[in-house]
N, C-alpha and C positions, 0 to 999 in steps of 0.2 A: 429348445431346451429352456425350462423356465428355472428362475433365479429361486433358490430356497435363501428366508430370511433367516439369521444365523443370531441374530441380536439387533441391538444401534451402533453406528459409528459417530463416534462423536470428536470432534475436532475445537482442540481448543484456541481461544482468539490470541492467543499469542502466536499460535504455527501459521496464519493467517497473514498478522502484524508481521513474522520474520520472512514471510513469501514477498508480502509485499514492497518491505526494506530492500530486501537483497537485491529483489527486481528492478528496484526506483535506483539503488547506486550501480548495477552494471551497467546503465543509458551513459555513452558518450553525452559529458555536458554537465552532468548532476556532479556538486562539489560533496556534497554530504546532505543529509535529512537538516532539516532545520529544528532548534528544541527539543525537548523532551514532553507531551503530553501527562507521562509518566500515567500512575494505575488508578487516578482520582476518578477520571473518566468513566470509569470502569464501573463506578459505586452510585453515580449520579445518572445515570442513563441503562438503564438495563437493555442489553442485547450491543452495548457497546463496549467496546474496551481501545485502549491509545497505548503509545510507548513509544522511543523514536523515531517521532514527528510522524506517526502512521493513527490517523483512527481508522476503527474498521465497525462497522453497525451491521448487524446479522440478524435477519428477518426469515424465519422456517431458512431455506435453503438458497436462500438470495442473500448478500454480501456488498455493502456502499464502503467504499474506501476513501478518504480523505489522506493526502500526503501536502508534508510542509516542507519542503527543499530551498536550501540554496543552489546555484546555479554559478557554472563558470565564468568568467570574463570572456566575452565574446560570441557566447554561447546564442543559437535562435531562441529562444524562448519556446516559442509556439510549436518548433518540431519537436524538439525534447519533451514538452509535455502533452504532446500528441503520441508518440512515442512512447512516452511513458503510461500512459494512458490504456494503450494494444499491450503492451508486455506484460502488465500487471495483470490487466483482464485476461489474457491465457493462460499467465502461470497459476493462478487462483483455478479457472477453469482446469486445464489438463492436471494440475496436481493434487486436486482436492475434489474436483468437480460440481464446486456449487456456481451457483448464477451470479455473473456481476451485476450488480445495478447500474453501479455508476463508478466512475475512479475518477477524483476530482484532484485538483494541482494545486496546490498554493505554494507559489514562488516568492519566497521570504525576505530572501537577499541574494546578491550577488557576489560572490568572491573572487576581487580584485586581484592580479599574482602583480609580486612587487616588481618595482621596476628595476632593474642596474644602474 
């Protein structure tokens, strides 16, 4: 059976930006997004848009994701954002269905839990 086109669907980079937030703090290890890129981004780069600590760059139906995170104390580094890396790229995938390019880490800081 073949697919009848009905119109465009069109997804905006914010549903994106919030897939990929959500995704980057359910990873055991992630303390919070780091910064706010906020919507500047958004005006000086066409096809890009940023918001907490998530840029996303969308090229036809391929998708680069940049995330800025802190990280727990004690946390590996490398699984977590290996880690975070596979769950981003499927949730983008299975709930939007466009192509990752690439989902890149930047670990900002670390967050220290105080002592007793």
């Amino acid at each position: 059976m073949e697919e009848e086109s009905l119109g465009k669907v069109i997804i905006a980079p914010d549903v994106l930006i919030t897939i990929a937030r959500l995704t980057t703090l359910s990873v055991p290890g992630v303390a919070h997004m780091a910064g706010g890129w906020g919507q500047v981004s958004h005006w000086l780069h066409r096809g890009t848009a940023s918001g907490d600590g998530v840029r996303i760059h969308v090229e036809g139906n391929t998708v680069a994701v940049d995330l800025y995170i802190v990280v727990e104390q004690g946390t590996n580094m490398l699984q977590v954002s290996r880690r975070i890396q596979k769950e981003v790229a499927r949730a983008i995938e299975n709930l939007v269905g466009m192509v990752v390019r690439e989902v890149n880490i930047h670990i900002e800081d670390v967050e220290f839990l105080p002592s007793d």
